[in-house]
C-alpha positions as CSV (number, residue, x, y, z in Angstrom):
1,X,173.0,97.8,165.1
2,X,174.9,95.0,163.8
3,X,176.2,95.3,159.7
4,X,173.8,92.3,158.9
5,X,170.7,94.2,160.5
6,X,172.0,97.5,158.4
7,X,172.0,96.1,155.4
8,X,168.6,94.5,155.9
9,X,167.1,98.2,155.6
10,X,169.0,99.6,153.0
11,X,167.9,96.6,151.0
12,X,164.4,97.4,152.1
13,X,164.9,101.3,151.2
14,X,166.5,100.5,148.0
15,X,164.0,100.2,145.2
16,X,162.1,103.4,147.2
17,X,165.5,104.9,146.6
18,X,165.7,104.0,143.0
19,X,162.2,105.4,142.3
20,X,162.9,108.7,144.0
21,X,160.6,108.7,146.6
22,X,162.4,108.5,149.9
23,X,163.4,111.6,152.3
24,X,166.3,113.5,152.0
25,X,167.4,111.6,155.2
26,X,166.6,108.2,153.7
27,X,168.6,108.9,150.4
28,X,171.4,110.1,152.2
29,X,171.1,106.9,155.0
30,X,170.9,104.9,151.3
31,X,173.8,106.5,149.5
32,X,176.1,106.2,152.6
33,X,175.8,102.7,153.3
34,X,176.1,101.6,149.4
35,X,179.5,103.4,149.5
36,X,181.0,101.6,152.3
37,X,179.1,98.1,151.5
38,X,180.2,96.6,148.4
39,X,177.7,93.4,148.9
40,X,174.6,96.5,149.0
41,X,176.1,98.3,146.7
42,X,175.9,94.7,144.2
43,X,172.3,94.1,145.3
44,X,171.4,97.9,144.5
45,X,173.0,97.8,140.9
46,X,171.4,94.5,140.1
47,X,168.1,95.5,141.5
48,X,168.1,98.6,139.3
49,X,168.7,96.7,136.2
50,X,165.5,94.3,137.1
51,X,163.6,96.9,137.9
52,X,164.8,98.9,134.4
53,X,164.2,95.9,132.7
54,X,160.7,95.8,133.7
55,X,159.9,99.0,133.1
56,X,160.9,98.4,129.6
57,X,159.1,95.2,128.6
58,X,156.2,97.2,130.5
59,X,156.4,100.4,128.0
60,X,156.6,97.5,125.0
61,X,153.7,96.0,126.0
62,X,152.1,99.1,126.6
63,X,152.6,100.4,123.0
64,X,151.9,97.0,121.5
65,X,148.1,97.2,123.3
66,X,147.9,100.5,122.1
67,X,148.5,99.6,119.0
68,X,146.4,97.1,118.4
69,X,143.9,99.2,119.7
70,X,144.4,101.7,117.3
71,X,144.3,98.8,114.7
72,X,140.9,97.0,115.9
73,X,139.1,100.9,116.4
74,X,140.3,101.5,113.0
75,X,138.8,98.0,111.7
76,X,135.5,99.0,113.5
77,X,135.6,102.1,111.6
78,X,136.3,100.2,108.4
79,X,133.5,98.1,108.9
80,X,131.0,100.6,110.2
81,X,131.9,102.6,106.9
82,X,131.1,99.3,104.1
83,X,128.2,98.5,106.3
84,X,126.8,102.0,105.7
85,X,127.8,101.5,101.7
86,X,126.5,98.1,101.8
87,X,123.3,99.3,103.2
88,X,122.9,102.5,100.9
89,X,123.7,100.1,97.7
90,X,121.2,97.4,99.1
91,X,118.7,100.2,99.5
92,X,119.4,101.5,96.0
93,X,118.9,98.1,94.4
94,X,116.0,97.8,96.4
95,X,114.4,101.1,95.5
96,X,115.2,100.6,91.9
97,X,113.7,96.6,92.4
98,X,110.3,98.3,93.4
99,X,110.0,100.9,91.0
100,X,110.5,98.8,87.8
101,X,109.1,95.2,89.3
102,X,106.4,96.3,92.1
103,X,105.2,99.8,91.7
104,X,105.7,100.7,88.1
105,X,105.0,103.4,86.4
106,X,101.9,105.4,85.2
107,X,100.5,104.6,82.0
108,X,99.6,106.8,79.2
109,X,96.0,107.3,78.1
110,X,97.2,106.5,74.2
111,X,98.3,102.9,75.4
112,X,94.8,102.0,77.6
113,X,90.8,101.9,76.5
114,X,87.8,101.4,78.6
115,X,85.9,98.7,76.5
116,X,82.8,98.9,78.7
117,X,81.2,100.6,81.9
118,X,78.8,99.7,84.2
119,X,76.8,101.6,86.6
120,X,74.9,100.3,89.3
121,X,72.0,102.5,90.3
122,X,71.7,100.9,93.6
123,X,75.0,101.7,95.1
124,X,76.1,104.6,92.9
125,X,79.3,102.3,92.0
126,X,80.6,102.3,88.6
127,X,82.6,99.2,87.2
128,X,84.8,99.9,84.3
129,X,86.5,97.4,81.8
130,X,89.7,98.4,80.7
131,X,92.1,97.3,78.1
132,X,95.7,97.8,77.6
133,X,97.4,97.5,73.9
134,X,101.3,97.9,75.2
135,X,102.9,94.5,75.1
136,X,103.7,94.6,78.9
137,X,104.3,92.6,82.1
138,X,101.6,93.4,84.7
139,X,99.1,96.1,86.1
140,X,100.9,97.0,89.3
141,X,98.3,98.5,90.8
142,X,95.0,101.1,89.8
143,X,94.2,104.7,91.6
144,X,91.1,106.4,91.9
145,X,91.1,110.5,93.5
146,X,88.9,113.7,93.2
147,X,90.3,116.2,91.4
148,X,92.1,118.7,93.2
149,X,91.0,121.3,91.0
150,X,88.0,120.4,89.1
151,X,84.8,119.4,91.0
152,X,82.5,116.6,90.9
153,X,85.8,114.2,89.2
154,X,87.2,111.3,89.4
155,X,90.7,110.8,87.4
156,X,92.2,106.9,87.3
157,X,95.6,106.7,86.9
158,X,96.8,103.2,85.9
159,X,100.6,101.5,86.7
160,X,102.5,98.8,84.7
161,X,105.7,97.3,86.1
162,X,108.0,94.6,84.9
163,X,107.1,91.2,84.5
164,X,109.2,88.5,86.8
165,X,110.0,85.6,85.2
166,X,106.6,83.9,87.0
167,X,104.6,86.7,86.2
168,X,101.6,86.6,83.3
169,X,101.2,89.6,81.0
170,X,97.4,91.3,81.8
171,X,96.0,92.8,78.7
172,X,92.4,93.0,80.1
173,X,91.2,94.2,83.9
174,X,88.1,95.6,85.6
175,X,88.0,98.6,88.6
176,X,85.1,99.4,90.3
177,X,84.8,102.7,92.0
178,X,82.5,104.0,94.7
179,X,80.5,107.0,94.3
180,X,80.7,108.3,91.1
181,X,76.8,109.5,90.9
182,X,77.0,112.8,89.5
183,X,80.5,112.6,88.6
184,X,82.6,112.7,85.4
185,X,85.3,109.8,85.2
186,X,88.7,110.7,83.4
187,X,91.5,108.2,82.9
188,X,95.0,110.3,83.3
189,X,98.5,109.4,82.5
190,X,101.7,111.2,82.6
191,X,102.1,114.8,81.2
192,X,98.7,116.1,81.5
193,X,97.2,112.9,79.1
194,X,93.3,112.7,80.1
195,X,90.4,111.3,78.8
196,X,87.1,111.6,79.9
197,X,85.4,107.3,80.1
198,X,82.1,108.1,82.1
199,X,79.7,111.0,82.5
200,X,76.5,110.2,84.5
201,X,74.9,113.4,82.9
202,X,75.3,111.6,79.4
203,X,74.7,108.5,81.1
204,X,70.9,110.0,82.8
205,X,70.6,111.7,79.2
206,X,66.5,110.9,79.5
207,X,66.4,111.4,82.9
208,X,67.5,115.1,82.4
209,X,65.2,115.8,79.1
210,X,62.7,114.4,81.4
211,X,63.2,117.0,84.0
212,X,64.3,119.6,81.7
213,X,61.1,119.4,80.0
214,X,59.0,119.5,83.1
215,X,60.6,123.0,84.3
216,X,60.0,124.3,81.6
217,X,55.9,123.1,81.5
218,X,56.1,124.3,85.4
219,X,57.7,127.5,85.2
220,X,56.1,129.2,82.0
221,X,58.5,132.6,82.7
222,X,61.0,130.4,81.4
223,X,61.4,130.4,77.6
224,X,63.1,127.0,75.8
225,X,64.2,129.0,73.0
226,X,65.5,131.9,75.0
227,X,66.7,130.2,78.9
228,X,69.0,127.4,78.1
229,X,69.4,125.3,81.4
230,X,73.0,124.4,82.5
231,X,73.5,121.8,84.9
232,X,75.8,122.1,87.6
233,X,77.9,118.8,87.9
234,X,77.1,117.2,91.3
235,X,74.2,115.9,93.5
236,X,73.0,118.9,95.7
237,X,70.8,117.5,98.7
238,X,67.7,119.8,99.8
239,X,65.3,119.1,102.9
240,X,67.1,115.6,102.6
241,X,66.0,115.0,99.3
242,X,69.0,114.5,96.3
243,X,68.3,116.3,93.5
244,X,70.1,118.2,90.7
245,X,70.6,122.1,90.2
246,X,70.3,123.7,87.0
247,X,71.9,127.5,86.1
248,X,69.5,130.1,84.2
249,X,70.5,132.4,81.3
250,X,68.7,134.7,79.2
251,X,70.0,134.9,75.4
252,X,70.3,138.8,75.0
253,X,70.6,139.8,70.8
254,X,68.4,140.2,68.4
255,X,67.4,136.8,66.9
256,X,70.0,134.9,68.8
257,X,69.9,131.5,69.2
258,X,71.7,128.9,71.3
259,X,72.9,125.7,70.9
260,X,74.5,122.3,72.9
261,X,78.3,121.4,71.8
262,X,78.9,118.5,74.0
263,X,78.7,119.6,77.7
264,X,78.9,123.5,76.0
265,X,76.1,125.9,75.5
266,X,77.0,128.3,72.6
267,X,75.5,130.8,71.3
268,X,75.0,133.8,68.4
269,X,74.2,136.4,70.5
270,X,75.4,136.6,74.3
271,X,74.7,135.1,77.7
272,X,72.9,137.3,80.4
273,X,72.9,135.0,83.8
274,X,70.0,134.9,86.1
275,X,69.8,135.5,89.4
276,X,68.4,132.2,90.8
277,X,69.1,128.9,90.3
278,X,66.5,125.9,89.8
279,X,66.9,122.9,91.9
280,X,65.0,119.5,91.0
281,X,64.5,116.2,93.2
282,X,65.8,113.1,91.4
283,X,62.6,111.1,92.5
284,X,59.0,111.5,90.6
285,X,57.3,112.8,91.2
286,X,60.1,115.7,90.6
287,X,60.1,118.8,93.5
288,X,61.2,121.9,91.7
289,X,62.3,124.4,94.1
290,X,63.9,128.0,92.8
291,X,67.0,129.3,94.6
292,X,67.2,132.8,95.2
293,X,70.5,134.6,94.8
294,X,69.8,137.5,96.9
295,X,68.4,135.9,100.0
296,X,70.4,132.8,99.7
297,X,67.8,130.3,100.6
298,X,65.1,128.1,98.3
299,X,61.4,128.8,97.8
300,X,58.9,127.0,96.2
301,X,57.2,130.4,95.1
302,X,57.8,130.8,90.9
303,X,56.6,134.4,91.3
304,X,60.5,135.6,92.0
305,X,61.0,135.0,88.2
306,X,61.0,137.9,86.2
């Protein structure tokens, strides 16, 4: 093998050599020629400081992209984390925008009066006009529920929220609500404020003397003097028929008396409850009907009273 040839291979072995990865024959084969051929032995040191030069601007780079990385993930971070404040304060303006321009707040009873009612005997709808004496920006909005607690009620709860520049102030509005036959209507505001605007009892005030009377003319056990009737707030349908139900007492004392306060029955002496309850149909001519306590059913036989 001619020197040229030689050195041919080692130059070919050389950067294997300078990485480390040859066989213990090849490093020796390497080593041995680079100390007998100075032109190799040239090559080799010059190839090593290319090849170490490399590897350096390499590892800069390297640790220039990392970090930059470090420095964009950390930006991403930074602008995930205003986003999220942005957002929460948005939300916050928002919510706070609603609640004193949008939704408002409940009114109190003091600050609101129902000027007139209406009820309409056809669809058992009452309309109410209401007034409101606070000098404020706008009726948000008006809710009608059942009482949770109290039967046979309706409670209206009115909101007022700020007025926007383009807003008019509303001093006077109207509600109608659904269903209210043989229902109270209360107007409620914050901190348990009520006041009661409609009765249909009070309301039918003839209608019940009317039927009142005529139980008493039907059912001569019963005593006006001695069996005041209460009526039980509601309509109570029987065989299809809407009618009205009436609770019995006897007035137990000697020369006791009774007497109306409002909705109340008082009285001097004390209240003995009956044991059946007298149900009346709305339409004349009036079906009276006698429900029975023990058996749990009505009968149209008066001979149960005592």
């Amino acid at each position: 093998m001619n020197n040229q040839y030689a050195c041919d291979i080692i130059k070919d072995l050389m950067p294997g050599y300078i990485d480390g990865i040859l066989s213990e024959t090849g490093n020796s084969a390497v080593e041995g020629h680079l100390k007998e051929c100075k032109q190799c032995s040239k090559c080799y040191k010059e190839m090593k400081e290319s090849l170490e030069s490399e590897g350096q601007i390499t590892l800069q780079e390297k640790a220039a992209v990392d970090g930059f990385q470090k420095i964009n993930k950390r930006t991403k971070v930074l602008k995930a984390a205003v986003c999220i404040v942005s957002g929460v304060l948005l939300l916050l303006i928002g919510t706070i925008f609603l609640k004193i321009y949008v939704f408002g707040s409940i009114l109190g009873v003091g600050y609101m009066n129902c000027s007139n009612y209406t009820y309409y005997e056809e669809t058992d709808s009452l309309t109410l006009e209401m007034e409101v004496f606070q000098a404020v920006s706008h009726i948000s909005h008006v809710s009608w529920k059942e009482n949770s607690k109290e039967e046979n009620r309706i409670d209206v709860s009115v909101y007022l929220a700020e007025a926007l520049p383009f807003q008019k102030e509303e001093k006077q509005f109207s509600i109608t609500i659904p269903n209210v036959k043989g229902k109270k209507v209360y107007l409620v505001g914050g901190d348990y404020e009520q006041q009661e605007v409609y009765n249909w009892y009070k309301d039918h005030n003839e209608l019940f003397l009317e039927i009142q009377q005529e139980i008493y003319q039907r059912i001569p056990q019963l005593n006006i003097e001695k069996n005041p009737l209460r009526w039980e707030y509601g309509i109570e349908t029987v065989d299809g028929i809407e009618g009205v139900r009436f609770c019995v007492d006897y007035i137990v004392g000697e020369n006791a008396v009774y007497w109306g306060v409002g909705d109340e029955i008082c009285t001097n002496g004390a209240f003995e409850p009956a044991e059946f309850d007298i149900w009346v149909s709305l339409e004349k001519p009036h079906k009276i009907q006698i429900y029975d306590y023990h058996t749990g059913e009505y009968t149209e036989d008066f001979s149960i009273i005592p």
